[in-house]
C-alpha positions in Angstrom: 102.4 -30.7 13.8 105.7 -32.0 14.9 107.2 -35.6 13.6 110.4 -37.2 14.5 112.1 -40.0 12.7 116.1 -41.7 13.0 117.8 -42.2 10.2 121.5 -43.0 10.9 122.8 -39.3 11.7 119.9 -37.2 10.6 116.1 -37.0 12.3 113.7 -36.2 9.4 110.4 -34.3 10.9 107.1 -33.4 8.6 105.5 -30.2 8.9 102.3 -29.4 7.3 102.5 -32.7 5.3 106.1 -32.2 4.0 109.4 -34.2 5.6 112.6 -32.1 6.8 115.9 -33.7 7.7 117.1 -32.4 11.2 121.7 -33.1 11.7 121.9 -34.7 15.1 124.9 -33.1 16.7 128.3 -31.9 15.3 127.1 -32.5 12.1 127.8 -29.9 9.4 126.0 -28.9 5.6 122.8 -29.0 7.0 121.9 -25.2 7.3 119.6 -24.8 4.2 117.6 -27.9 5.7 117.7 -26.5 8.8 116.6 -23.4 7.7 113.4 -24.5 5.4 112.7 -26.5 8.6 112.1 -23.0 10.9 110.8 -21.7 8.1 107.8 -24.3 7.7 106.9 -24.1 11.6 106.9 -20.4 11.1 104.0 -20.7 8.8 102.4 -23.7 9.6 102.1 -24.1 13.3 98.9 -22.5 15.9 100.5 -19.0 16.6 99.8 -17.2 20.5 99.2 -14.5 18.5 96.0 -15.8 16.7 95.8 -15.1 13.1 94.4 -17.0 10.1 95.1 -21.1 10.1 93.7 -22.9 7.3 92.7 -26.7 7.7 93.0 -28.7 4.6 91.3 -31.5 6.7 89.7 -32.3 10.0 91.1 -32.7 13.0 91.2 -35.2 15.4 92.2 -34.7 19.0 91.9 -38.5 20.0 89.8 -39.9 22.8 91.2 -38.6 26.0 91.5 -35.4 25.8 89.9 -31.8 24.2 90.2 -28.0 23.7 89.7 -25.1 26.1 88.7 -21.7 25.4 87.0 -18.8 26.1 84.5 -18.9 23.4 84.3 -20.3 19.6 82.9 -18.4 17.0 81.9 -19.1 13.3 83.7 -18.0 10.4 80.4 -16.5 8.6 80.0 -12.4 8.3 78.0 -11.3 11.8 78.5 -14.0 14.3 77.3 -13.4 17.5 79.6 -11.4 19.7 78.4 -13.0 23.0 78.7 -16.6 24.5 80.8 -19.7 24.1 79.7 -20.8 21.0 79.0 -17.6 18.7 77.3 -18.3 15.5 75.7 -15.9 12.9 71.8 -15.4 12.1 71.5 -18.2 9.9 73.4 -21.1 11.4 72.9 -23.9 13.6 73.6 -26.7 16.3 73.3 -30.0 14.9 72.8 -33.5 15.8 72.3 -37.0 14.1 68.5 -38.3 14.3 68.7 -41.4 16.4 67.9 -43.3 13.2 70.5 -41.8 11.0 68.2 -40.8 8.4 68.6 -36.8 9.2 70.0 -33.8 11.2 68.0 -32.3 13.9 69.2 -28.5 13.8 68.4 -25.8 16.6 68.7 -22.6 15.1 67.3 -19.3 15.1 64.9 -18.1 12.0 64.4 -14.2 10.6 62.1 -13.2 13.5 64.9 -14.1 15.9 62.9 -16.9 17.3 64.7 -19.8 18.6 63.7 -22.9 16.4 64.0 -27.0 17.0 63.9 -28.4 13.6 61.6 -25.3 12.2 59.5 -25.2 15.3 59.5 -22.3 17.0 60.8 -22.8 21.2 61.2 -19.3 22.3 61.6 -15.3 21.2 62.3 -12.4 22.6 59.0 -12.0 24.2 59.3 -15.1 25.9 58.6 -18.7 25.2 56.3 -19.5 22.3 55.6 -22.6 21.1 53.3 -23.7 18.0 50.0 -25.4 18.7 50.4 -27.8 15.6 53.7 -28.9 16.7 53.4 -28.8 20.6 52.8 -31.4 22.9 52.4 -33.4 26.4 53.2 -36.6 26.8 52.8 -39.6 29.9 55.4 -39.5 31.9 54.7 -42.9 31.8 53.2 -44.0 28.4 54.5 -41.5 25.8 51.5 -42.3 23.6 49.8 -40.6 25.1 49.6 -37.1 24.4 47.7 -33.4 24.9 47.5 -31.4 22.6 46.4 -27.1 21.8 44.7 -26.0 19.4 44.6 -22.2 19.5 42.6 -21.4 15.8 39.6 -20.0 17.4 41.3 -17.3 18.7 41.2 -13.4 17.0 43.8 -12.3 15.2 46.1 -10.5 17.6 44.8 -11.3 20.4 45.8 -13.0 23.2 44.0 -15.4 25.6 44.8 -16.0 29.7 44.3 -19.2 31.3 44.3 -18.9 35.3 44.4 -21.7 37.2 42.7 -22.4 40.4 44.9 -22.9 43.5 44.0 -26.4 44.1 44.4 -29.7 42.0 41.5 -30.4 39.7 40.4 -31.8 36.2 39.8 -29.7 33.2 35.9 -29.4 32.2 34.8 -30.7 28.9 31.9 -29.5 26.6 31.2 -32.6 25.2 31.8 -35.0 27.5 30.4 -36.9 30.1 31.4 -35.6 33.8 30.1 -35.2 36.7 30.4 -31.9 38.5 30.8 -31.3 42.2 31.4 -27.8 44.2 29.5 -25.7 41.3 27.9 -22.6 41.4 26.0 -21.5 37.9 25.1 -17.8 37.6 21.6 -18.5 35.3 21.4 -14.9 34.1 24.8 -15.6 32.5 24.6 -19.5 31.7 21.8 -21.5 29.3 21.5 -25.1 30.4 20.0 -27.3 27.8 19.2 -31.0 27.7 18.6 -31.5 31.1 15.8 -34.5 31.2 13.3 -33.1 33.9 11.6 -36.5 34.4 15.1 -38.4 34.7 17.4 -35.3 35.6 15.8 -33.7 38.6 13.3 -35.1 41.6 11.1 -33.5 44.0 8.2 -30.8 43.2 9.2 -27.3 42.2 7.1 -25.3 45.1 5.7 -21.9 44.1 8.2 -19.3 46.3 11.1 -21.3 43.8 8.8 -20.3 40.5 6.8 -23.9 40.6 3.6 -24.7 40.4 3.8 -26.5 43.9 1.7 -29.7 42.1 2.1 -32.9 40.9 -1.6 -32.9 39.2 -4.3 -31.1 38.0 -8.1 -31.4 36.4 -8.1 -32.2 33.3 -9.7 -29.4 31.0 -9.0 -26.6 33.9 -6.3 -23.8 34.6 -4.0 -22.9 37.2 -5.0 -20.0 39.3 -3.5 -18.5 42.0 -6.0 -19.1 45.1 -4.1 -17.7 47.7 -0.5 -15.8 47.7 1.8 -18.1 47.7 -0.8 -21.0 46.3 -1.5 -22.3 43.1 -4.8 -24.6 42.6 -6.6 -26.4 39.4 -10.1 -25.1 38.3 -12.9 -27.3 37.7 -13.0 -28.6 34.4 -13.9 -25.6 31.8 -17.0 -26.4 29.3 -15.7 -26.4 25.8 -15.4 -23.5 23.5 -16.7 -21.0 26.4 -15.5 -17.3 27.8 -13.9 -17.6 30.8 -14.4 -15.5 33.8 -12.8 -14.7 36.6 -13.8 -15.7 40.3 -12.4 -12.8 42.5 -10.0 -13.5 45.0 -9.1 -17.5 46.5 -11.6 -18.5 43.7 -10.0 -19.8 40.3 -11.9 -18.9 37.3 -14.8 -20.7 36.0 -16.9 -20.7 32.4 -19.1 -18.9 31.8 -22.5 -19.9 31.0 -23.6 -20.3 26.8 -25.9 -18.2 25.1 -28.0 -18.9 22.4 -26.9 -18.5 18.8 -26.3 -15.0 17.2 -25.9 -13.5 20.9 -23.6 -11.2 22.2 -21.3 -10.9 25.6 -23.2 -7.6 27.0 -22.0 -6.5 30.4 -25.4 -6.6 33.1 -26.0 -4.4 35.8 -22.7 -6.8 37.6 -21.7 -9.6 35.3 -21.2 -10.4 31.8 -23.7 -12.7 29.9 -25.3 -13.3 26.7 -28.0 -12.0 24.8 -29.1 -9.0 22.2 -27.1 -6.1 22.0 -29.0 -2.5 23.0 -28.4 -0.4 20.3 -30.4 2.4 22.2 -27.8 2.3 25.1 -25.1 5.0 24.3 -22.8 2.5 26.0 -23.4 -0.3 24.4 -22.0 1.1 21.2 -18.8 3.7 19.5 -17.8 4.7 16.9 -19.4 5.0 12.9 -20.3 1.5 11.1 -18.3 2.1 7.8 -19.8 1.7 4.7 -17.9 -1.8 4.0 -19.6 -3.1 7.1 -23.3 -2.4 5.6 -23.4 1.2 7.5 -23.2 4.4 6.8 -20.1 5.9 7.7 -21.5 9.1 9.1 -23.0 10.2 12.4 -25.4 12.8 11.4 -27.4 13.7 8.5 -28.7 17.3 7.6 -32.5 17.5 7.8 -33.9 16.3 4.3 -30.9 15.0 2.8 -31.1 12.1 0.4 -28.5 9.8 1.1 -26.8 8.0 -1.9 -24.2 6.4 -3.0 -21.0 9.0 -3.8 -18.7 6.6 -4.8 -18.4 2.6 -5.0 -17.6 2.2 -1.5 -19.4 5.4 0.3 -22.8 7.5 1.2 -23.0 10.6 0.7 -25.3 13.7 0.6 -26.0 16.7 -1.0 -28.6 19.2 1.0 -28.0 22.0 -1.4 -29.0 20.0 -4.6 -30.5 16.4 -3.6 -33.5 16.7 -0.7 -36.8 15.6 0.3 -38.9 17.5 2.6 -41.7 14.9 3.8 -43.9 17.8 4.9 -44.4 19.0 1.5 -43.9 15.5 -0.3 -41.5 17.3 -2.8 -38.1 16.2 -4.0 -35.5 18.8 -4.5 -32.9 17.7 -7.5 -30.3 20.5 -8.3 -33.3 22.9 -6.7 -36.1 21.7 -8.6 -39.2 20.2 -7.2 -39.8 17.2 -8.2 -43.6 15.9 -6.4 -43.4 12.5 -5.8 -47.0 11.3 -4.2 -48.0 9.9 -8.1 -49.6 7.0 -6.5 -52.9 7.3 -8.9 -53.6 10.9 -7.6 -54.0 13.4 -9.7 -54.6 17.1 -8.8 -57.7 18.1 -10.1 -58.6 21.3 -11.3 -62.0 22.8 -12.0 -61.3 26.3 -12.4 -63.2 27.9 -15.4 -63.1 31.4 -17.1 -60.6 33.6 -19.1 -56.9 35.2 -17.8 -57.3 32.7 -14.5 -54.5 32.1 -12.3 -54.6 27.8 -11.2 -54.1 27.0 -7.4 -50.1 25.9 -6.9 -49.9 22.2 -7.9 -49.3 19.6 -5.1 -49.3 16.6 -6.9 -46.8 16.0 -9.9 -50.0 16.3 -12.7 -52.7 18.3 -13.0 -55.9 18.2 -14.4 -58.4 20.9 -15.9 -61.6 19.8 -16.7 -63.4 23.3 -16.1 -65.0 25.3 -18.8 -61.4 27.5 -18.8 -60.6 29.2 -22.2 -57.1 30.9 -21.0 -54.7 30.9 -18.2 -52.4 33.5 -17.1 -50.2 31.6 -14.4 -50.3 29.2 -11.6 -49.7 30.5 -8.1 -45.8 30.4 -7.3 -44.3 28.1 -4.9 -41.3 29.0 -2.5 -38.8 27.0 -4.3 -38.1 25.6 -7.7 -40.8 22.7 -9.1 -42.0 20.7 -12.1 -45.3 19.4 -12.7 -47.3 18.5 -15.7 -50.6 20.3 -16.7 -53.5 18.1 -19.0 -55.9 20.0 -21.1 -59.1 17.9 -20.2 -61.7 20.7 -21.1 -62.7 19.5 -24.1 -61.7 22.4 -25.7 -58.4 24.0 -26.7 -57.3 26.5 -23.9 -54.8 29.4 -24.1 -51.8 29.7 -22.4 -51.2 33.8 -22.1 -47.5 34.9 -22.1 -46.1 36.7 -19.2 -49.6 39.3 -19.0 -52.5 40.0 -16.9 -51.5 37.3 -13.8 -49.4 38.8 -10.7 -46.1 38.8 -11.9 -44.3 36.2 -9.7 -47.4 33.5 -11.3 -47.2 34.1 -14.8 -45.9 31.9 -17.8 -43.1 32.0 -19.9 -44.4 30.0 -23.1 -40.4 30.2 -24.6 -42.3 31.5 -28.1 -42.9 35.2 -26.9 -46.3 34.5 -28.0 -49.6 33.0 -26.7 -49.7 29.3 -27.0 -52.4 27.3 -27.2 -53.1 23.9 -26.3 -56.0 21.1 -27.9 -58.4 19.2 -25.6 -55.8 15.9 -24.4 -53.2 17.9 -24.7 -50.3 18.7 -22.1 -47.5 20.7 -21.1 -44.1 20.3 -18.6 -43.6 23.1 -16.5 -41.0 24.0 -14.2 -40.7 27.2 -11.8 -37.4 29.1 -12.1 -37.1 30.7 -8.8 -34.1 33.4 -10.2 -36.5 34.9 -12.6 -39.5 34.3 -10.7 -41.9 32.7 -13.5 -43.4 29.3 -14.5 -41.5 27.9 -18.0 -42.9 25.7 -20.3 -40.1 23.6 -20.8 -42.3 20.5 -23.6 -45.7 18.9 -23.9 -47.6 17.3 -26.1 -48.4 20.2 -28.7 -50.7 23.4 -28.9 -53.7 23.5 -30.8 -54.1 21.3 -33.6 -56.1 21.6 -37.5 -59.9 22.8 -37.4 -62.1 22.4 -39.8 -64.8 24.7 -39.8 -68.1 23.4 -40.9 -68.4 20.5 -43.6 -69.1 23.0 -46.7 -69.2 26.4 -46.7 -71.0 28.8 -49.1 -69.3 32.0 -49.9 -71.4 34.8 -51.3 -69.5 37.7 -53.4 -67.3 40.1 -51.1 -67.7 37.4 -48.6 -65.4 37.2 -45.5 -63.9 34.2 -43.6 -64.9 33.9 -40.1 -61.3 32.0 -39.0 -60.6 31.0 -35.2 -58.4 33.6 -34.0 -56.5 31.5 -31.3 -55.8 27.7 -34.0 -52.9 27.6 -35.8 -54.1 24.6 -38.1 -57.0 25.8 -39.6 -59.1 24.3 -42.8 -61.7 25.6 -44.3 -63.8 23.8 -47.6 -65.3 26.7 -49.7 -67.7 27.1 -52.9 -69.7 29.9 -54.1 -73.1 30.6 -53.7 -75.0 28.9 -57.1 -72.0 30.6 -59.0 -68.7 31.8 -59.2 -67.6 34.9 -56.2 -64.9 37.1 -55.4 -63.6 37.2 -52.0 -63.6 40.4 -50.1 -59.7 41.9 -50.3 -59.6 40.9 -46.7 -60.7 37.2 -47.4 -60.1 36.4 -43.4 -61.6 40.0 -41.8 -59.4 42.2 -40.0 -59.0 41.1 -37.1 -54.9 39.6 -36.5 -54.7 35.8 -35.8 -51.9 34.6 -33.8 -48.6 34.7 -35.7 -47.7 32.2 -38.1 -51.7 31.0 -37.9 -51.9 28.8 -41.2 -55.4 28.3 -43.2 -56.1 26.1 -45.9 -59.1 26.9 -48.5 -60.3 23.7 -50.3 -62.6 24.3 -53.0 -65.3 22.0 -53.5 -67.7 22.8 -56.9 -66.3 23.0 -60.2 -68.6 25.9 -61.7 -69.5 27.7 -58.1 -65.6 28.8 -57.7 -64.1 31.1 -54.8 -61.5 33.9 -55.9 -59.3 35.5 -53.9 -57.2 38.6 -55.2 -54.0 40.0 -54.8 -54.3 42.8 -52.2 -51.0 44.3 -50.6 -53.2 45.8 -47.6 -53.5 45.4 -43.8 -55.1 41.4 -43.2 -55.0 41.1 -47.3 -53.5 38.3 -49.4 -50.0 38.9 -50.9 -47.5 36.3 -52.8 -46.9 35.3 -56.0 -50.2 35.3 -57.6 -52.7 38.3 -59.2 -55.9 35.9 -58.2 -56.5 32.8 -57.4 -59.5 30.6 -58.3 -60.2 27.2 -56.3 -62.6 25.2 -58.3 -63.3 21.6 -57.1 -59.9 19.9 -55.4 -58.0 23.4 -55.9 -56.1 24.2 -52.9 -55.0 27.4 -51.4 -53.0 28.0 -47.9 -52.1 31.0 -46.5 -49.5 32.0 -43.5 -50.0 35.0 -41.2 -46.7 37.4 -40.5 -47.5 39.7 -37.7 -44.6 41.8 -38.9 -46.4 42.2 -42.2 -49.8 42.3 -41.1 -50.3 40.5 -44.1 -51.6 36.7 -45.4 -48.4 35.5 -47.4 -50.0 32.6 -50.0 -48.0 29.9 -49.4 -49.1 27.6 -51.4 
């Protein structure tokens, strides 16, 4: 900047801040103050050839007038190589807030979006602006204002408004409006809250999905009594099946039963009454066991039904059966006779070696004058029954001899066995070997005592019962003392194991019995024995032996 002052002969002018004397002309000495002069303009004056000019202050250019240019740009690294003003990335156009209190800045942020005061007005892509910061206002009352709020939106996505081609009002979900020119799609809308005695008039008629009434009965039903009509039934009786009527009729109840009935279909309509358990199609199906039946439809012929678990009948044909011909009961394929109602098979069969009719009651009973029996006559399956000695007399059970094969007894000893008078015996019929077992009883013969006392004479022999085991015997001598013969019970064998006692009974008229190691004699540890009154001598038969072992 250029400034002129007149000082006598010299003009003093200040460049850049500093004062330099100028000679008017025809005056002389003043080329060193000339020369600092050109110098200063030289570097302190706007150059056409551009270059760096450093401000040390701002400047004004007055009121009036300004500068012209193609473009200004901003000292900072990067400024923007286009436009009149050209500013770098991170500065901005300011102005004074109307109150003073701040700047209001449009710049540009990182994302190159074009920012008022950190609001966002436009990018690249277009216009944005940001829903907390955007509004409308009034044209006419600025408080008034409209605002977006875009958070409901997905991520990334972006939502189109279009509007109609015609002036309206936006539709609100909340508020109260009244709508005029609309067509709902229902598949695609729900409607709620609509008051239907307030919010609609008229009566729905049936073609429209109605009833077509304004009333009905009370305690009937709707029914279709035509195509395209709906009617109310009669009143329907309380707690009853309803039926229908056929066609233009509305259904009706039907009529009550008496307790414990059933609905059973007649001949043309339903009714009440007993249900026909004889009619094939009146029932289906098995009644289960939980239900008080059975759970089966068929039953083989004889089975026993019982219960094979908690909650189920079974049966067993094979093992468990009844045949009601025969009256026997079949357990694991034995007989079992079950008419023991007070009869008792009688039996009067008398003689020796005789075969007894097949039992058909589940005891039976000999009273005949029988003294052995070889076998009862076999039965066609396996059976038990019990046989009572009621002769009066012991009776001899033969083992597995004389009787036809498939009727003789197995008495389990290998030996005879003989039953006392009252006595009996459990036998069963084993069909695999084919013959009657004697499977317990009461006991075979019991003790005999042969005559009260009995007078032995020297060499004397016993006369025991061959077929008792038990035997007893009181013996003196006859008006003195006597030897026994050295077969003291005669020599003929008793049954194996039979067991007699000798009692003597007079102190002077003694019985002796001597050792004898022969066939039927009396062996042991003893060279004679002599049974005075109260003595005591028993004896056991061994078959094997064929000898009386003294016993004791």
């Amino acid at each position: 900047m250029l400034f002129a002052s007149v000082s006598f002969g010299a003009v003093t002018v200040s460049v850049n801040g500093s004062n330099h004397t100028i000679p008017q002309t025809n005056e002389r000495g003043w080329g060193n103050a000339v020369t600092a002069w050109i110098q200063a303009i030289s570097s302190f004056t706007l150059q056409p050839t551009g270059g760096n000019f450093t401000l040390t202050a701002d400047t004004n250019f007055g009121a009036n007038f300004g500068l012209k240019s193609a473009h200004f740009s901003s000292r900072t690294a990067n400024p923007s190589t286009a436009g009149l003003v050209r500013l770098a990335n991170t500065e901005s156009v300011g102005w004074r807030n109307a109150a003073a209190s701040g700047n209001l800045l449009l710049t540009v942020n990182a994302s190159d979006q074009l920012t008022y005061n950190g609001v966002i007005l436009s990018s690249s892509s277009g216009a944005l602006f940001q829903d907390s910061t955007f509004s409308l206002f009034d044209n006419a009352d600025a408080t008034k204002l409209a605002k977006f709020e875009l958070s409901g939106i997905t991520t990334g996505t972006t939502r189109t408004y279009t509007l109609p081609d015609a002036s309206t009002t936006v539709v609100g979900t909340d508020t109260s409006q009244a709508l005029t020119n609309k067509t709902i799609n229902g598949s695609s809308n729900t409607i709620t809250n609509v008051s239907l005695t307030a919010g609609v008039t008229g009566t729905l008629p049936v073609a429209n999905g109605g009833t077509g009434l304004t009333a009905g009965t009370s305690g009937g039903i709707l029914a279709y009594t035509a195509a395209g009509t709906i009617a109310s039934s009669t009143a329907l009786t309380a707690s009853q099946i309803i039926i229908g009527g056929g066609a233009g009729v509305a259904p009706a109840s039907l009529a009550a039963g008496t307790q414990h009935q059933v609905l059973v279909m007649g001949a043309a309509n339903p009714g009440y009454g007993a249900l026909n358990l004889a009619q094939a199609a009146a029932i289906t199906g098995v009644l289960p066991t939980a239900n008080g039946g059975t759970n089966k439809s068929s039953w083989t012929a004889n089975s026993v039904a019982f219960a094979a678990s908690t909650s189920a009948l079974g049966e067993d044909n094979a093992n468990f059966s009844f045949d009601d011909a025969t009256n026997f009961l079949s357990i694991a394929n034995v007989d079992v006779k079950t008419t023991f109602n007070g009869d008792i098979m009688a039996n009067t069969t008398t003689g020796t070696a005789q075969t007894l009719a097949a039992p058909t009651d589940l005891i039976v009973r000999s009273t005949g004058a029988l003294t052995s029996i070889a076998g009862f006559t076999a039965p066609t399956q396996d059976q038990v029954f019990v046989w009572t000695n009621a002769t009066g007399s012991q009776v001899t059970i033969l083992n597995d001899i004389t009787a036809t094969a498939a009727n003789r007894i197995l008495t389990g000893t290998g030996a005879d066995l003989f039953v006392a008078s009252a006595a009996s015996l459990v036998l069963y019929y084993d069909t695999t070997s084919s013959r009657w077992r004697v499977v317990g009883g009461s006991g075979g013969g019991g003790s005999i005592t042969i005559g009260s006392d009995l007078t032995m004479t020297a060499a004397d022999t016993l006369a025991i019962s061959l077929t008792a085991l038990n035997q007893t015997y009181r013996v003196q001598g006859n008006a003195a003392a006597i030897s026994m013969a050295t077969t003291p019970f005669g020599a003929t064998d008793p049954l194996d194991g039979t067991l007699v006692e000798l009692i003597g009974t007079h102190d002077t008229n003694t019985v002796t019995i001597a050792y004898s190691d022969t066939a039927n004699g009396c062996v042991g540890n003893f060279a004679t024995l002599v049974l005075a009154r109260f003595e005591v001598a028993t004896f056991r038969y061994n078959a094997s032996l064929d000898r009386w072992i003294y016993v004791y």
